[in-house]
N, C-alpha and C positions, 0 to 999 in steps of 0.2 A: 504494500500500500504506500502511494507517494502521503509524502509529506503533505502538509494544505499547504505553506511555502512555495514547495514547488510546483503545486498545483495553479497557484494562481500568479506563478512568474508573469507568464504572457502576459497579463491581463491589465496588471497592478499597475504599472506606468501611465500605460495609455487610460484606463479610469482616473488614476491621477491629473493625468494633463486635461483631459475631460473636466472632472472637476476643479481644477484651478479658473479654465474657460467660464466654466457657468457661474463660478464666485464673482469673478472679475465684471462681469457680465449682470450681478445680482442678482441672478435667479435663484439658486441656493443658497444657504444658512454660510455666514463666510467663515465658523467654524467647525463646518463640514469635512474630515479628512478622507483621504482617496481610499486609507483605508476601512474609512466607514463605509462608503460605496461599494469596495470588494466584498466585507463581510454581509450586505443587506443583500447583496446580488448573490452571497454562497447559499443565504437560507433561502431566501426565491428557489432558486435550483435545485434545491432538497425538497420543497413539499410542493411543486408545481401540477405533481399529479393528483392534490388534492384540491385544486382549482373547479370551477364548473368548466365546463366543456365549451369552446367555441369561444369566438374571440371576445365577445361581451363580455364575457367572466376575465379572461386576461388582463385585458385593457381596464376592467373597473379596479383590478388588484395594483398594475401598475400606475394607475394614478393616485389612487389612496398612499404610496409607498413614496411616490415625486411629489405627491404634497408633505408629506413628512420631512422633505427636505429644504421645503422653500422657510428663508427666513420671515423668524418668528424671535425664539428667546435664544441663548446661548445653550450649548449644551455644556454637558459634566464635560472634564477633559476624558481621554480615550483612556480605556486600560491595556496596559501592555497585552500584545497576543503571546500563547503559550508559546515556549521556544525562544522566544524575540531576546 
């Protein structure tokens, strides 16, 4: 079993740079980290098949999720990930 590490090498940059964009931009919370976006995206990907079916059910999950992220209050700071 890969590490989650190296699971989510590929990914973690370019959602970083993504979210810098969108801070900069004000669309997101500007203390939003890139690694909060990897980890909200790893549990999306874990329970996706308990979605409804069809893209109605999709699309209402990911907007409930991009509104969670648009600024509002600050968050707590992040806690280290295991391994880090």
């Amino acid at each position: 079993m890969r590490r989650r590490s190296e699971a989510i090498a590929p990914v973690h940059e370019p959602l970083g740079r993504l979210t810098e964009r969108a801070q900069a931009a004000g669309s997101i919370m500007p203390d939003l980290a890139g690694e909060d976006v990897v980890c909200v995206i790893g549990m999306i990907a874990s329970s996706h098949w308990s979605f409804p079916e069809g893209e109605q059910g999709r699309r209402r999950y990911l907007r409930l999720i991009f509104d969670a992220f648009r600024p509002a209050a600050p968050l707590p700071p992040p806690s280290p990930l295991p391994g880090s």
